[in-house]
C-alpha positions as CSV (number, residue, x, y, z in Angstrom):
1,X,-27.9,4.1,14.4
2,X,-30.2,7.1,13.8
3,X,-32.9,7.5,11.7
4,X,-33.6,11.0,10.0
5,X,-34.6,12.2,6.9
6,X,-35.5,8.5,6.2
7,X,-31.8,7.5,6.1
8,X,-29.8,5.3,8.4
9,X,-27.2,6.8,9.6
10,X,-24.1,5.6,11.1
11,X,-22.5,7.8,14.1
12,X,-18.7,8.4,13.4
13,X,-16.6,8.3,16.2
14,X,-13.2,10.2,16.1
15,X,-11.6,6.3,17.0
16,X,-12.9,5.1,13.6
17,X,-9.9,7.5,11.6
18,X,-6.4,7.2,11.4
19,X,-3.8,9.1,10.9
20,X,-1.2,8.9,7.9
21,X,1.3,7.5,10.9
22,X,-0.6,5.0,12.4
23,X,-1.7,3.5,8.8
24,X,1.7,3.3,8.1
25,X,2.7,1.8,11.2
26,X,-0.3,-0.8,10.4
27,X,0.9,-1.2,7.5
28,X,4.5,-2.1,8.2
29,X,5.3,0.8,6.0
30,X,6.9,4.2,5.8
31,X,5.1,7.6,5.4
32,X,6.5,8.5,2.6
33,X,5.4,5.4,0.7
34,X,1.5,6.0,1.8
35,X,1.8,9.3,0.5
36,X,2.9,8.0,-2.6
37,X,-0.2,5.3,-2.7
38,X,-2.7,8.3,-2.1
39,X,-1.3,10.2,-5.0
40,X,-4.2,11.1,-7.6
41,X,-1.8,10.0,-10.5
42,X,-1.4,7.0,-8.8
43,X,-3.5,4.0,-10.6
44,X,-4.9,2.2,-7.6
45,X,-5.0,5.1,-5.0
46,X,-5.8,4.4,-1.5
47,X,-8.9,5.6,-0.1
48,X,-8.4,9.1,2.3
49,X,-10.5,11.8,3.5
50,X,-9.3,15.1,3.1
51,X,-10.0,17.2,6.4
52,X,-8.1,20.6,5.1
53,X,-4.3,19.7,5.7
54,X,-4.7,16.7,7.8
55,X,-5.5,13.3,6.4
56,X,-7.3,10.7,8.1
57,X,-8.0,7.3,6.9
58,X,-10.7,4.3,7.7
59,X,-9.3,1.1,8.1
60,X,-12.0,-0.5,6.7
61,X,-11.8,1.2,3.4
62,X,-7.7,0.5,3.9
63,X,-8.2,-3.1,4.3
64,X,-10.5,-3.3,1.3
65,X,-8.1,-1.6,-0.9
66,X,-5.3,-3.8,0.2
67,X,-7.2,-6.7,-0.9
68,X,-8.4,-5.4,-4.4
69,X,-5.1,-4.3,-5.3
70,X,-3.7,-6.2,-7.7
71,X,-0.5,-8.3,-6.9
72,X,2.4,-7.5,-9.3
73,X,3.5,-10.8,-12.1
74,X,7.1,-11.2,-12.0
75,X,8.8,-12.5,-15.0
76,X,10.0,-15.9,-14.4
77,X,13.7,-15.9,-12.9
78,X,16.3,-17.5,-15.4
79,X,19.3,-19.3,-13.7
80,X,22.8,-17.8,-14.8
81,X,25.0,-20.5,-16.5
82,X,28.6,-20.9,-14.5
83,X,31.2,-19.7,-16.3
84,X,34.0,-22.4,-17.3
85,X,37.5,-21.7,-16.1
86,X,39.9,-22.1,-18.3
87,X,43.4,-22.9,-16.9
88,X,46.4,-22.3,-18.6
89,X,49.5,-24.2,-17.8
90,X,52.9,-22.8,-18.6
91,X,54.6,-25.1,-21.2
92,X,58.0,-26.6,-19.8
């Protein structure tokens, strides 16, 4: 840590970013679908740093937003009723 202007400051190292592909692979995900998470008009977007067309990540701030993303409520599952067969028997 440095000290100037009175601040603390934290040296960033290049190692501390990832790319879009190596969150995804973290992830277990696609690329497509963290583009989709990092989407302004998405509600809960993911937290990236914009570095002109490349986008890097900190998996710190990845991790974080994994964790206060809220989990989706599924509606309870109803179990399907079995059909009766009906079986006709030809009249002798």
């Amino acid at each position: 840590m440095r000290k100037s202007d009175n601040k603390l400051t934290v040296p960033l190292a290049p190692d501390q970013f990832l790319s879009i592909e190596e969150v995804a692979r973290r992830l277990h995900a696609d690329v497509p679908w963290v583009r989709e998470k990092i989407r302004r008009r998405c509600p809960n977007p993911m937290p990236v740093f914009n570095l002109g067309r490349h986008l890097v990540f900190d998996w710190a701030q990845v991790v974080e937003w994994v964790r206060k993303s809220p989990r989706p409520i599924h509606a309870a599952h109803r179990r399907r009723a079995k059909k009766k067969v009906v079986s006709m028997k030809k009249a002798a």
